[in-house]
Each structure stands twice: as structure tokens, then as C-alpha cells.
PQR file of N, CA, C, O and H, with PARSE charges and radii, in Angstrom:
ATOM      1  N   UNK A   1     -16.374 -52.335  58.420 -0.4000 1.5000
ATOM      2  CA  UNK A   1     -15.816 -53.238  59.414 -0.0000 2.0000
ATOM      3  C   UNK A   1     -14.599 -52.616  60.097  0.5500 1.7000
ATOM      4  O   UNK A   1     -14.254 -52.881  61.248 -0.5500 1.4000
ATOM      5  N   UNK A   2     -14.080 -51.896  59.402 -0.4000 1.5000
ATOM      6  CA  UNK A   2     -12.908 -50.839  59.928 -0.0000 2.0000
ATOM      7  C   UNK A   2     -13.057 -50.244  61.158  0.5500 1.7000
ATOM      8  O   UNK A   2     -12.176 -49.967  61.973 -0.5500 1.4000
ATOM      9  H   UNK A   2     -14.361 -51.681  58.466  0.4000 1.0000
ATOM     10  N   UNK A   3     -14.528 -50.027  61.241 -0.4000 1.5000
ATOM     11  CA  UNK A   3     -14.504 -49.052  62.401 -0.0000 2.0000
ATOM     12  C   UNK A   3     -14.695 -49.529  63.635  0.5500 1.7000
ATOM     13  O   UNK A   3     -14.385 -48.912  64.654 -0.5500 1.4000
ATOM     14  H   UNK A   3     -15.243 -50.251  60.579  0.4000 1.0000
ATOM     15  N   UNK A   4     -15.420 -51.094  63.596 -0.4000 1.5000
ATOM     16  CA  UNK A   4     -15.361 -51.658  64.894 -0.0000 2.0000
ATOM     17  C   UNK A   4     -14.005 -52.427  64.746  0.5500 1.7000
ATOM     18  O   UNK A   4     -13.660 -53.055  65.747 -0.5500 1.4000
ATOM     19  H   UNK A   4     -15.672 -51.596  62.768  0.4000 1.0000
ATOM     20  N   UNK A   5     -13.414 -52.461  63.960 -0.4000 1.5000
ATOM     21  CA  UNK A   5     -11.779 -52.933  64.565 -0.0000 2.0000
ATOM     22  C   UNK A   5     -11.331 -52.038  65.481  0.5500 1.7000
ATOM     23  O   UNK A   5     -11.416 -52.302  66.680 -0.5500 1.4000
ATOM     24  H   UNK A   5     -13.694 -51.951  63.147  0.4000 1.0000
ATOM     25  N   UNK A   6     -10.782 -50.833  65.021 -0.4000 1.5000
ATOM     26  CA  UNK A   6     -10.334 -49.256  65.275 -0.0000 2.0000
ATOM     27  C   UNK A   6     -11.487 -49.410  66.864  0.5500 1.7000
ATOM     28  O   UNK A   6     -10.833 -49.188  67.883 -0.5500 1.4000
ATOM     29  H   UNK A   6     -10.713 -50.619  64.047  0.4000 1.0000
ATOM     30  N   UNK A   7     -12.451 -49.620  67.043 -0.4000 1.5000
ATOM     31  CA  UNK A   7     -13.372 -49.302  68.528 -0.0000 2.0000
ATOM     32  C   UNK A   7     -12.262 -50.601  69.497  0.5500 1.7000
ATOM     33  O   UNK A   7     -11.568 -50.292  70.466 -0.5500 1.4000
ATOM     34  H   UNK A   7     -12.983 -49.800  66.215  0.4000 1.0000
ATOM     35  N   UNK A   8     -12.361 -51.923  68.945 -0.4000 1.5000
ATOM     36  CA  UNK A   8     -12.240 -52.787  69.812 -0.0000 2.0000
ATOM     37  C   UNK A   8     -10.726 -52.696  70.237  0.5500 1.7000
ATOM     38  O   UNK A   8     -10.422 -53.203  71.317 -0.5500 1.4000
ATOM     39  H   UNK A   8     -12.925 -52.174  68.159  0.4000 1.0000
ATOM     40  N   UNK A   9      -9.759 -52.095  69.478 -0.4000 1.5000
ATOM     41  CA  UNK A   9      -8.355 -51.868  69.844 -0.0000 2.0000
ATOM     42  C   UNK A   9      -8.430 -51.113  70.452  0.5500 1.7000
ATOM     43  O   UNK A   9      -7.684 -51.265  71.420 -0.5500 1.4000
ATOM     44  H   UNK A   9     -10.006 -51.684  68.600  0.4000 1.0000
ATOM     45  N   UNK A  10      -9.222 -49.832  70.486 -0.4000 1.5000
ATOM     46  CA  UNK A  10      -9.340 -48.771  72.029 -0.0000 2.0000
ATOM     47  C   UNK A  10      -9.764 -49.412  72.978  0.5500 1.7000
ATOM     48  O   UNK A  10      -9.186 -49.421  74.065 -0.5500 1.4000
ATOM     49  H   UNK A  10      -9.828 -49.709  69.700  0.4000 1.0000
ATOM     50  N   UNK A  11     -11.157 -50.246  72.663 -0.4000 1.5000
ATOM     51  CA  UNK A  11     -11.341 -50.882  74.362 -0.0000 2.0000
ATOM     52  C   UNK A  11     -10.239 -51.625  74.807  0.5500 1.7000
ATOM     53  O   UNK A  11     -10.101 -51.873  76.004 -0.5500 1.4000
ATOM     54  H   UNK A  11     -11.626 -50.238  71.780  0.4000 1.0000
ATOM     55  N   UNK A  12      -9.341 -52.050  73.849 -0.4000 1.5000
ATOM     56  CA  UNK A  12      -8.233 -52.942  74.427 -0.0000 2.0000
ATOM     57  C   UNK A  12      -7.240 -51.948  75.501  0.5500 1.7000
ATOM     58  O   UNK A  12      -7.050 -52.308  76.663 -0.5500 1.4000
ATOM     59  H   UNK A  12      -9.454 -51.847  72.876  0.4000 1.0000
ATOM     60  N   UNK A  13      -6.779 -50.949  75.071 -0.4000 1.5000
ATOM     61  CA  UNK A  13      -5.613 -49.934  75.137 -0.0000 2.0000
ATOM     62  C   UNK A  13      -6.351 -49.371  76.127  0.5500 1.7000
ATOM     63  O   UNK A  13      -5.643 -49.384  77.134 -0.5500 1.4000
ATOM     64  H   UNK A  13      -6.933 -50.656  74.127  0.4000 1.0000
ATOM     65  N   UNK A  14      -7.753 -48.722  76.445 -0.4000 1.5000
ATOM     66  CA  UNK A  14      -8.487 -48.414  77.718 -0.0000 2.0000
ATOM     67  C   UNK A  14      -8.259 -49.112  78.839  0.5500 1.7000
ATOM     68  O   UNK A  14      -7.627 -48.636  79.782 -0.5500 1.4000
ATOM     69  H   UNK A  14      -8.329 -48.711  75.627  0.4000 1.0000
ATOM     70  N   UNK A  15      -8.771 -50.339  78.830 -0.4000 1.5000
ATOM     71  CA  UNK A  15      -8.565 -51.847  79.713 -0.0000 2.0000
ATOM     72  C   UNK A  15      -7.053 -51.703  80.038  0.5500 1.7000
ATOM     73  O   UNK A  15      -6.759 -51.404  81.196 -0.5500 1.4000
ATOM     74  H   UNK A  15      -9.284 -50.726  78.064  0.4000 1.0000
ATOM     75  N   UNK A  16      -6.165 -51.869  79.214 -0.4000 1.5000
ATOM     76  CA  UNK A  16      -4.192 -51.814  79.850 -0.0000 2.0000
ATOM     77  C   UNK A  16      -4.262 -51.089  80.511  0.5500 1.7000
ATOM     78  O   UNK A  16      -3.818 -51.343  81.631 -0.5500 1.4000
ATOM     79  H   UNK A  16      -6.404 -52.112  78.273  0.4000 1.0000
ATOM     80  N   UNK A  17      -4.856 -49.724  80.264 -0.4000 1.5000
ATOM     81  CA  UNK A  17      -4.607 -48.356  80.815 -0.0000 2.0000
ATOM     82  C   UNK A  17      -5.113 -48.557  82.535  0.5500 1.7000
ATOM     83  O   UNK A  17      -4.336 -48.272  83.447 -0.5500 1.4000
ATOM     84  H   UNK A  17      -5.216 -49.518  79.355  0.4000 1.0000
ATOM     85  N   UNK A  18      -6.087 -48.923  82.711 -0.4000 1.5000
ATOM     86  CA  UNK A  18      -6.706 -49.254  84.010 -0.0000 2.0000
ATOM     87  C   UNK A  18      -5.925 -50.243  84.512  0.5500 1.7000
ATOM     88  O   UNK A  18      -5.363 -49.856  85.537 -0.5500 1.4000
ATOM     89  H   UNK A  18      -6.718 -49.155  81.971  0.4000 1.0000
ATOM     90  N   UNK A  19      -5.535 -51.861  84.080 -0.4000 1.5000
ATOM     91  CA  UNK A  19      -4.595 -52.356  84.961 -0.0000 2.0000
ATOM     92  C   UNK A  19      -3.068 -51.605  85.287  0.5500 1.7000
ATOM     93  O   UNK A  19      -2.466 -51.822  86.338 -0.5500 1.4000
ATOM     94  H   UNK A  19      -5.991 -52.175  83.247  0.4000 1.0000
ATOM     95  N   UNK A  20      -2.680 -50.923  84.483 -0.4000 1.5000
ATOM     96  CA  UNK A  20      -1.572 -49.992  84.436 -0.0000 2.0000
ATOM     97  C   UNK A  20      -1.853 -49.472  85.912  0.5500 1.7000
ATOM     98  O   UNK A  20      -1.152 -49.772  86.879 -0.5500 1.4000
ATOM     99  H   UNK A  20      -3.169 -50.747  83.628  0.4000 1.0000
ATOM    100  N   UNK A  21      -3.076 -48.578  85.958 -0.4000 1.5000
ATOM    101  CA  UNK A  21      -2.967 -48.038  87.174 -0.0000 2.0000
ATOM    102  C   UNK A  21      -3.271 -48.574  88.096  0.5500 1.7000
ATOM    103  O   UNK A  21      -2.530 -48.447  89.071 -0.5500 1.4000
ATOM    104  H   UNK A  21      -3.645 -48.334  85.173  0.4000 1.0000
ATOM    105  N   UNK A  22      -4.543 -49.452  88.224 -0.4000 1.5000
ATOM    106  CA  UNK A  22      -4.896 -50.262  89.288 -0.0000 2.0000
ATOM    107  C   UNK A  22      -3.153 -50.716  90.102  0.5500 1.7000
ATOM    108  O   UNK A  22      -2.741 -50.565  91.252 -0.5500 1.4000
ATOM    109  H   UNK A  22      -5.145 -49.555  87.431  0.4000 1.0000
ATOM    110  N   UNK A  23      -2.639 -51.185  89.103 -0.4000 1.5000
ATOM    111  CA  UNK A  23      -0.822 -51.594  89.825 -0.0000 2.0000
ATOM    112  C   UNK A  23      -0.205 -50.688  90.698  0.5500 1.7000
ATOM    113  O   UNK A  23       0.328 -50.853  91.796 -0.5500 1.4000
ATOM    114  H   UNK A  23      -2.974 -51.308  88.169  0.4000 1.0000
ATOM    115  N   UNK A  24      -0.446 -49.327  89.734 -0.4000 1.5000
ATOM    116  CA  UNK A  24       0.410 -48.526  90.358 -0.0000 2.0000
ATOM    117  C   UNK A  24      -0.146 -47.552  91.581  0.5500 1.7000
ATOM    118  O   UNK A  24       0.596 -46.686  92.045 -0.5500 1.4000
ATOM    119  H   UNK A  24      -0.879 -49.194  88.843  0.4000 1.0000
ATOM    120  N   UNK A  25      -1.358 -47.725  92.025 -0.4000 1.5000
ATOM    121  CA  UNK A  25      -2.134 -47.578  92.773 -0.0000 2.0000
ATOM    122  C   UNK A  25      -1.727 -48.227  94.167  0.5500 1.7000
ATOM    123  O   UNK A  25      -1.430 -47.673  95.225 -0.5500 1.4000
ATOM    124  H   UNK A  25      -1.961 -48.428  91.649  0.4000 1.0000
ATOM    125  N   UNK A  26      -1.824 -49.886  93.759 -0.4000 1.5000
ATOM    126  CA  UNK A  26      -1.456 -50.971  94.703 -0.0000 2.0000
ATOM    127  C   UNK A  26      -0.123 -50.395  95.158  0.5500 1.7000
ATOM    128  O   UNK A  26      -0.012 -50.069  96.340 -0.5500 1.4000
ATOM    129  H   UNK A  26      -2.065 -50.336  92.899  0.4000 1.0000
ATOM    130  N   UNK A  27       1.018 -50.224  94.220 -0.4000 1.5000
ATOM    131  CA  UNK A  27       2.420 -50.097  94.817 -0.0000 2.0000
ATOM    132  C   UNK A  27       2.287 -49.017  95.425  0.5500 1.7000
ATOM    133  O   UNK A  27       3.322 -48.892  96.081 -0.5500 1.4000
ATOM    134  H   UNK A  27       0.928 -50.489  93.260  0.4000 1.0000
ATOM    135  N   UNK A  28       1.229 -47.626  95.714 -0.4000 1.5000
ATOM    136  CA  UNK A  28       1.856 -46.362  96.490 -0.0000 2.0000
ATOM    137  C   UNK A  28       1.097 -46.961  98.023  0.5500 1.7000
ATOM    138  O   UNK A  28       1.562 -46.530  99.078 -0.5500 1.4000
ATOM    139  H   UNK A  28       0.389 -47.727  95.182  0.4000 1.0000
ATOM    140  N   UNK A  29       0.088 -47.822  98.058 -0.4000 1.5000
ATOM    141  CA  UNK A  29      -0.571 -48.429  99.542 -0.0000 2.0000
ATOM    142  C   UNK A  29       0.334 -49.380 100.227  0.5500 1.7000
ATOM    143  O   UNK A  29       0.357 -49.525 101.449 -0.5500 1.4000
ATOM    144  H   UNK A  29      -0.291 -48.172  97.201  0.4000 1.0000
ATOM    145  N   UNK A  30       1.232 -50.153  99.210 -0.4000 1.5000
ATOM    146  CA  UNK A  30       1.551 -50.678  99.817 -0.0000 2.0000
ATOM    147  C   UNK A  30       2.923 -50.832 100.302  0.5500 1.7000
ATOM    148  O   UNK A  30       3.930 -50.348  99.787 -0.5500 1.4000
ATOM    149  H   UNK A  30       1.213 -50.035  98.217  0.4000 1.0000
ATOM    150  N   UNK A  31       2.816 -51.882 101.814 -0.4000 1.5000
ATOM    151  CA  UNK A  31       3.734 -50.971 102.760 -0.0000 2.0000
ATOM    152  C   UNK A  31       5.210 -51.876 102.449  0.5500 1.7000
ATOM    153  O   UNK A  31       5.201 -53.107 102.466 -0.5500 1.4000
ATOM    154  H   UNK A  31       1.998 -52.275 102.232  0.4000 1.0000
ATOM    155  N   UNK A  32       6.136 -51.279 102.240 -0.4000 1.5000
ATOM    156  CA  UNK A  32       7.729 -51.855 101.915 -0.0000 2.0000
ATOM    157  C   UNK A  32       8.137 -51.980 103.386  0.5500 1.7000
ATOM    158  O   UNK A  32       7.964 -50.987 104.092 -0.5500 1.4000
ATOM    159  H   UNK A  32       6.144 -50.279 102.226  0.4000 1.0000
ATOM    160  N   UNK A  33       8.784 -53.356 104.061 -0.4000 1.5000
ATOM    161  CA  UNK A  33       9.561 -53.141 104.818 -0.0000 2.0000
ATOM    162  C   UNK A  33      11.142 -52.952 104.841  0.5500 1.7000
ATOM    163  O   UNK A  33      11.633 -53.661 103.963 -0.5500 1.4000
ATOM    164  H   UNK A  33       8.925 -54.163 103.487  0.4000 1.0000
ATOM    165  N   UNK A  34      11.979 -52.331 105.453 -0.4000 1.5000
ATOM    166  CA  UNK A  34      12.994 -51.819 105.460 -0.0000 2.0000
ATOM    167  C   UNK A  34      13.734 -52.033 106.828  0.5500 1.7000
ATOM    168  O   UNK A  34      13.565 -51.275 107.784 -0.5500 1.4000
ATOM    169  H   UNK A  34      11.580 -51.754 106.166  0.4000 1.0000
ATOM    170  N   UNK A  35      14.618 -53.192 106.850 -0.4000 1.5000
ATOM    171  CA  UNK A  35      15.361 -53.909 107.729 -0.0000 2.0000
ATOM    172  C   UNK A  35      15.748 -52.601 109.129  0.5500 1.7000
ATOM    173  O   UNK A  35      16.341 -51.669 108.584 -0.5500 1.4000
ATOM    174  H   UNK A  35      14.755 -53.807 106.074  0.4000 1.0000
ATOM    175  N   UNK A  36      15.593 -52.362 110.483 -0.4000 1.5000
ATOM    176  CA  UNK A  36      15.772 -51.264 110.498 -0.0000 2.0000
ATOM    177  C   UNK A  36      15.095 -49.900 111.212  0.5500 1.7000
ATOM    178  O   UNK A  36      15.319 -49.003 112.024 -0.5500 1.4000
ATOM    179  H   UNK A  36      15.112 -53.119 110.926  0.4000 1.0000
ATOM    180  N   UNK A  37      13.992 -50.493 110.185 -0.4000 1.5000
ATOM    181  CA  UNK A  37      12.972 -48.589 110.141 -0.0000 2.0000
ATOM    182  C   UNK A  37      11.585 -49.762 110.917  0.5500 1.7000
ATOM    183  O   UNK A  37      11.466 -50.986 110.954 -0.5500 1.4000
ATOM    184  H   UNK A  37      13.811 -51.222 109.525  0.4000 1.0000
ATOM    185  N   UNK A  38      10.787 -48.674 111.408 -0.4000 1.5000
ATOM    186  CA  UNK A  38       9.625 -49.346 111.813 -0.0000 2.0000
ATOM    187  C   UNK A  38       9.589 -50.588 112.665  0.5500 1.7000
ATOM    188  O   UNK A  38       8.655 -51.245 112.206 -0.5500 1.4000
ATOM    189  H   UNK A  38      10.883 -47.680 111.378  0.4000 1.0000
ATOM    190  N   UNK A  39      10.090 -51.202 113.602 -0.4000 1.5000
ATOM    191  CA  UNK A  39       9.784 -51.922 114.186 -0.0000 2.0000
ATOM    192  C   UNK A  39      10.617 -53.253 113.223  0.5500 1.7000
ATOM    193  O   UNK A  39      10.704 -54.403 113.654 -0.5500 1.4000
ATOM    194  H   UNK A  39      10.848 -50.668 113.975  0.4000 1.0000
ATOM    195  N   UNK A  40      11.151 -52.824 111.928 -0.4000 1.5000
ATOM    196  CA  UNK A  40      12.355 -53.577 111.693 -0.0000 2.0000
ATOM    197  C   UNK A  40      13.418 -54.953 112.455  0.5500 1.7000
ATOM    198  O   UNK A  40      13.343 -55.389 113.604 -0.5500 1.4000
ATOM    199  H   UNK A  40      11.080 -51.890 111.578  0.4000 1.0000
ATOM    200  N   UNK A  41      14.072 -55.248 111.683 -0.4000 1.5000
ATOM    201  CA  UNK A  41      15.325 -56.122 112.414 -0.0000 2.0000
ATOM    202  C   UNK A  41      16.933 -55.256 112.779  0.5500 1.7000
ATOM    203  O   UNK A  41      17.925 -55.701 113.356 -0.5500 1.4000
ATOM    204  H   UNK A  41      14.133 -54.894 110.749  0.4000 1.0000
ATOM    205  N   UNK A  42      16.785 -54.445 112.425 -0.4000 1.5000
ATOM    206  CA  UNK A  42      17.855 -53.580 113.079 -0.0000 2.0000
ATOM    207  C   UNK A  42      18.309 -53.351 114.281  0.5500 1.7000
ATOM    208  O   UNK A  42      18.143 -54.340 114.994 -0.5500 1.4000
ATOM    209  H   UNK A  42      15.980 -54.083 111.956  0.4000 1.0000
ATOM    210  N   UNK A  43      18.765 -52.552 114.769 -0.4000 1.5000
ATOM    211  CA  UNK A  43      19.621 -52.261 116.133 -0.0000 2.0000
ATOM    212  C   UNK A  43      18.925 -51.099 116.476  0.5500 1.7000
ATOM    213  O   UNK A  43      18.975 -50.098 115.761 -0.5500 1.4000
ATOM    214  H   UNK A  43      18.899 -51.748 114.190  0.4000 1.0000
ATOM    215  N   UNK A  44      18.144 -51.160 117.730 -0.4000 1.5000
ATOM    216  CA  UNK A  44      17.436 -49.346 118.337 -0.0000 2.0000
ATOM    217  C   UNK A  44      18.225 -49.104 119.143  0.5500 1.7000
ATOM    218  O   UNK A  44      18.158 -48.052 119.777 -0.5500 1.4000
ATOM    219  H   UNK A  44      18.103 -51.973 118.311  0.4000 1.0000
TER
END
């Protein structure tokens, strides 16, 4: 029974691993605005 414990805690730690990145994936697409820059609220 040991060994499908030891399996199902990897599929667990696999699975984190993918939302881990799926996130950090999301944060490099997506776009930050910056008061300013780009069509911003700043002063041109």
C-alpha cells in the first residue's frame, strides 16, 4: 500500500508544479499598466 501512497503524493506535487507555472506563465503575458508609459495618465 506504500507504494500507491508514495505514487499519489507525486501526482499531487506534479499537479502544484503545473499550477505553479500555468501562474507564472499568466504573469509574463500579462500586461501591467504604468501611470505614464503607454498611453498612460501621465503628462506627454
Amino acid at each position: 500500500m506504500l507504494g500507491l501512497t508514495s505514487i499519489h503524493e507525486a501526482m499531487a506535487d506534479m499537479a502544484d508544479g503545473h499550477v505553479d507555472h500555468d501562474e507564472l506563465v499568466a504573469g509574463v503575458f500579462t500586461e501591467v499598466k504604468v501611470p505614464g508609459k503607454n498611453g498612460g495618465t501621465g503628462e506627454h
